[in-house]
C-alpha positions in Angstrom: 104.3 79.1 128.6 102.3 77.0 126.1 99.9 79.2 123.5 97.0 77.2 124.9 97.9 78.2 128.6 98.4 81.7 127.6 95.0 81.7 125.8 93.4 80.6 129.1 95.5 83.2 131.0 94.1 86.1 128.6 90.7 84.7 128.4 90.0 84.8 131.7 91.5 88.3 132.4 88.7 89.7 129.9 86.1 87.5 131.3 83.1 89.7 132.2 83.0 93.9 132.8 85.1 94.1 136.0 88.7 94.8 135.8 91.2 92.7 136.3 93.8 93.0 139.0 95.9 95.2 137.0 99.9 94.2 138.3 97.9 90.4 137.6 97.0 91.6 134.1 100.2 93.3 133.6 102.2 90.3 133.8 100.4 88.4 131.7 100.5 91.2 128.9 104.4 91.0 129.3 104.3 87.2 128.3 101.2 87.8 125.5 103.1 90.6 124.0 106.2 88.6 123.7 104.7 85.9 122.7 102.7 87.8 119.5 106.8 89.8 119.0 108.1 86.2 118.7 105.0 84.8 116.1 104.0 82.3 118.4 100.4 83.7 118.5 98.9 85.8 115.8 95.8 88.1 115.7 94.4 86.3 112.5 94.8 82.6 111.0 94.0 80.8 108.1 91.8 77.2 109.0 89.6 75.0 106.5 87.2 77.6 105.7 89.8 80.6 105.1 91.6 83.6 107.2 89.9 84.6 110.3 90.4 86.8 113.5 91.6 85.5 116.6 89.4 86.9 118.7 91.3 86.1 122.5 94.5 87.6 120.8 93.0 90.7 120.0 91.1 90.6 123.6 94.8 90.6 124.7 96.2 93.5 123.0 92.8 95.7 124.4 93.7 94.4 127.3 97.4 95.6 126.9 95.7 99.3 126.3 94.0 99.0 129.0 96.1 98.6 132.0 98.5 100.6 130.7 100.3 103.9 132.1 100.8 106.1 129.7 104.8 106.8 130.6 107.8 109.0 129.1 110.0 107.0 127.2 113.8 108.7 126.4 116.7 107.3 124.3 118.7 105.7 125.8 122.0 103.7 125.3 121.7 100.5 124.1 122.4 97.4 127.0 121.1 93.7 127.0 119.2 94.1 130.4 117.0 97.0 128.9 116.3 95.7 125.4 112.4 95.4 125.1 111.9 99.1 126.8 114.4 100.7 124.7 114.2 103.4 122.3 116.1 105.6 120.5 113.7 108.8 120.1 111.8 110.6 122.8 107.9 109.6 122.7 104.4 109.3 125.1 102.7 106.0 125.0 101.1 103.4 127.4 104.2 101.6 129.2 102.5 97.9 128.3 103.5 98.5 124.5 106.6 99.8 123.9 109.1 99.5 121.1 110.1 95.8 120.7 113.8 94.3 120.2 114.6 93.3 117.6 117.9 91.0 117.0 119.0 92.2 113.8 122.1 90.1 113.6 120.4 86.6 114.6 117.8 86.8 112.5 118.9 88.9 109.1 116.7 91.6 109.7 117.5 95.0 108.1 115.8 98.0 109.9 117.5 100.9 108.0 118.3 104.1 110.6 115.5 107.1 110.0 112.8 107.1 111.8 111.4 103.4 112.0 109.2 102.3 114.7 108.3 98.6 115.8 106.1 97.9 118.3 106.1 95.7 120.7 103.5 92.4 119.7 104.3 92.4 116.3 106.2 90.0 114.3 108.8 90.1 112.2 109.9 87.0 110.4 113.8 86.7 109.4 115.2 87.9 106.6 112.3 91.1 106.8 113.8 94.6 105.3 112.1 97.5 106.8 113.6 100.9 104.9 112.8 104.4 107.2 110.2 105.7 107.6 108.1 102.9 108.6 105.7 102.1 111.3 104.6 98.4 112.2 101.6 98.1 114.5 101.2 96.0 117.4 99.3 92.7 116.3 101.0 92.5 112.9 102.8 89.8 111.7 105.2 89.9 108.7 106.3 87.0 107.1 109.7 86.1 105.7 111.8 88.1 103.1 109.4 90.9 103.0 109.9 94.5 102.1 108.4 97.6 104.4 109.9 100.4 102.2 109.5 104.1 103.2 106.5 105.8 104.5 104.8 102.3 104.7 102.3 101.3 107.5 101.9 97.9 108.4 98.7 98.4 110.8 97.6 96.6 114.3 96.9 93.1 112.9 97.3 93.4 109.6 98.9 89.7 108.3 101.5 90.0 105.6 103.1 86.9 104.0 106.1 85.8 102.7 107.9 87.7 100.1 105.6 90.7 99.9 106.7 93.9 98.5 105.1 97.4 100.3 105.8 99.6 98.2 106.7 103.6 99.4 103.6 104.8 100.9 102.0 102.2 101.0 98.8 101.8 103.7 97.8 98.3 105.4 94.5 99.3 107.6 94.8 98.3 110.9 91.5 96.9 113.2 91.6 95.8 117.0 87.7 96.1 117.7 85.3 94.5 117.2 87.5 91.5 118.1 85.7 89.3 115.4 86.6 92.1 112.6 89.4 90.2 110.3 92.4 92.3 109.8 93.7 93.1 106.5 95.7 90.2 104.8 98.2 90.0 102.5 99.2 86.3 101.1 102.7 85.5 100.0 104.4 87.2 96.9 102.2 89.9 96.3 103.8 93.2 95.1 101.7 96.3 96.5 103.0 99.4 94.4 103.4 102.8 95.8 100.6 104.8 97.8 97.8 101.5 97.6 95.7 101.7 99.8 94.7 98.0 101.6 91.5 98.6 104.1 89.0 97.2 106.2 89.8 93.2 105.8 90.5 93.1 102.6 92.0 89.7 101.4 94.5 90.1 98.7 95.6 86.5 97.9 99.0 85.1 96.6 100.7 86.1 93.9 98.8 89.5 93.0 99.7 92.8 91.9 98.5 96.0 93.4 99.6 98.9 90.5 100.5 102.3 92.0 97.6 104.3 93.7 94.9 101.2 94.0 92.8 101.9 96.8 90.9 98.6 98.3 87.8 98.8 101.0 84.9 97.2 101.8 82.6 99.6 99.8 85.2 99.2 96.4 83.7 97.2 93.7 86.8 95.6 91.5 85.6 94.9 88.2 87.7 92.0 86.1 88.1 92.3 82.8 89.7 89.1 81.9 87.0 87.0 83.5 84.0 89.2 83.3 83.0 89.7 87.4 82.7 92.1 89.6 84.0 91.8 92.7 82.5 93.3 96.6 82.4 92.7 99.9 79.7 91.0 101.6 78.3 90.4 105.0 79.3 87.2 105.1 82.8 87.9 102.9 85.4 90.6 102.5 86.3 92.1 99.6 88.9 89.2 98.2 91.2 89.7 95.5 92.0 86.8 93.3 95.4 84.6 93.2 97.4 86.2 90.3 95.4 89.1 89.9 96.9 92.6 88.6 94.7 95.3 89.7 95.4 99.0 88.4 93.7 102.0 89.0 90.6 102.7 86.3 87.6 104.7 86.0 83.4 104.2 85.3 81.1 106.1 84.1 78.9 108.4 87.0 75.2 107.6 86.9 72.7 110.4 86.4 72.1 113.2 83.5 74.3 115.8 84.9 77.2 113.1 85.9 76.6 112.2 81.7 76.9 115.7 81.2 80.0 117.0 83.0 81.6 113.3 82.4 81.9 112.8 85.9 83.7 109.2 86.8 84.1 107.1 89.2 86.9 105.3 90.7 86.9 101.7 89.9 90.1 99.4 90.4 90.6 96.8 86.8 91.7 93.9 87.0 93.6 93.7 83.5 95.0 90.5 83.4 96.6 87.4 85.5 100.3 86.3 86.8 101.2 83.2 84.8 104.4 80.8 86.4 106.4 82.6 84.1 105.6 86.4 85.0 107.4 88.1 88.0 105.6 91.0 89.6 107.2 93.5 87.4 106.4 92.3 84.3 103.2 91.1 84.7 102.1 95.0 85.9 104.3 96.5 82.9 102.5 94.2 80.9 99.0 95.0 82.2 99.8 98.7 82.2 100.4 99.1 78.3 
């Protein structure tokens, strides 16, 4: 089935407030699900005017949720007519959104024995690494020769791009409502260091270094030091983090007499300096840390 037919199919199940005939709805969430598993549809793309949500994908993971059974799933022995339901660990979920294949050998993925969990609709490009424990939502998409190290989260829709590091610990916010929220996105060859924190749309865009502990939201101001800004969210704009950048954790000043005199501070991620063609990630944040 064509993207644009399976658009049609989804819109049209989430038309209005009545529900859907659900074994209708159900076989179409089969089809949308493997169709997000298989990156043929994502839950965020980038047009003319920049990354933005795509709002009838997300209506079709809702709508996953929402017919859904909540079902035992056991281990089971692995076979080829069983694949997409299989698991290897004993859990409680909705029976539309299992744990997805994944074909390891085909594709060069490494999914390293421990505790990892994929779920059905998201994406994982060949040549991905993804090191135990790890979790990778439904909606996400994760582009080719990236990293999920240990403890990482790849939330539901979060968009990572080629080459990415995620760092252990690291935390990619996941969004599914409102449909028009944009979900967290991570451009190609950024290196997110251990225990960042990535929230609430942020844009982090190619080529940027996150330093251990950075924590990004829609409230953080990121103050550049190279090129004088500061940088927030808006209404109209997420907090965006710009091409090169190498962000680190820092510090400013509380306001107020008793902040001034108990030297309170506040955090505030730095940008300290920029990638140049010549810096890889690890030098350019060695570099900006001394």
């Amino acid at each position: 089935m064509s993207a644009a037919s399976l658009r049609a199919e989804i819109e049209d199940l989430t038309a209005g407030t009545s529900a859907p005939d659900p074994e209708t709805a159900r076989e179409a969430v089969v089809r949308f699900l493997q169709a997000l598993s298989d990156g043929q549809v994502r839950a965020a793309e980038r047009g003319t005017t920049g990354w933005h949500a795509v709002e009838w994908v997300k209506r079709g993971i809702l709508l996953a949720f929402r017919v859904g059974k909540t079902r035992r799933f056991q281990p089971f022995a692995a076979s080829s007519n069983d694949d997409f339901h299989g698991s290897t660990l004993e859990f409680f979920d909705r029976d539309t959104i299992p744990l997805r294949a994944t074909q390891g050998e085909a594709k060069n993925i490494r999914i390293v024995p421990g505790g990892t969990s994929i779920r059905a609709g998201a994406y994982l490009a060949p040549n991905v690494i993804v090191m135990p424990p790890a979790f990778v939502n439904v909606g996400a998409y994760v582009d080719e020769g990236t990293m999920v190290d240990s403890h990482a989260l790849v939330g539901s829709c979060a968009q990572v791009g080629k080459r990415v590091h995620l760092s252990a610990g690291a935390q990619l916010g996941g969004v599914l409502e409102p449909v028009g929220a944009r979900p967290v996105i991570i451009e190609d060859d950024v290196m997110v260091g251990g225990n960042v924190g990535v929230f609430e749309g942020t844009l982090v865009e190619r080529r940027c270094v996150l330093a251990p502990g950075v924590q990004l939201t829609r409230s953080t101001a990121v103050y550049d030091l190279v090129r004088n800004e500061v940088y927030r969210a808006s209404a109209e704009r997420p907090l965006t983090i710009p091409e090169g950048a190498v962000v680190v954790p820092g510090a400013r000043p509380a306001k107020g007499d008793f902040a001034l005199q108990h030297g309170v501070q506040l955090y505030a991620p730095v940008i300290v300096k920029y990638r140049d063609s010549s810096t890889d990630a690890a030098t350019a944040l060695e570099d900006g840390l001394r």
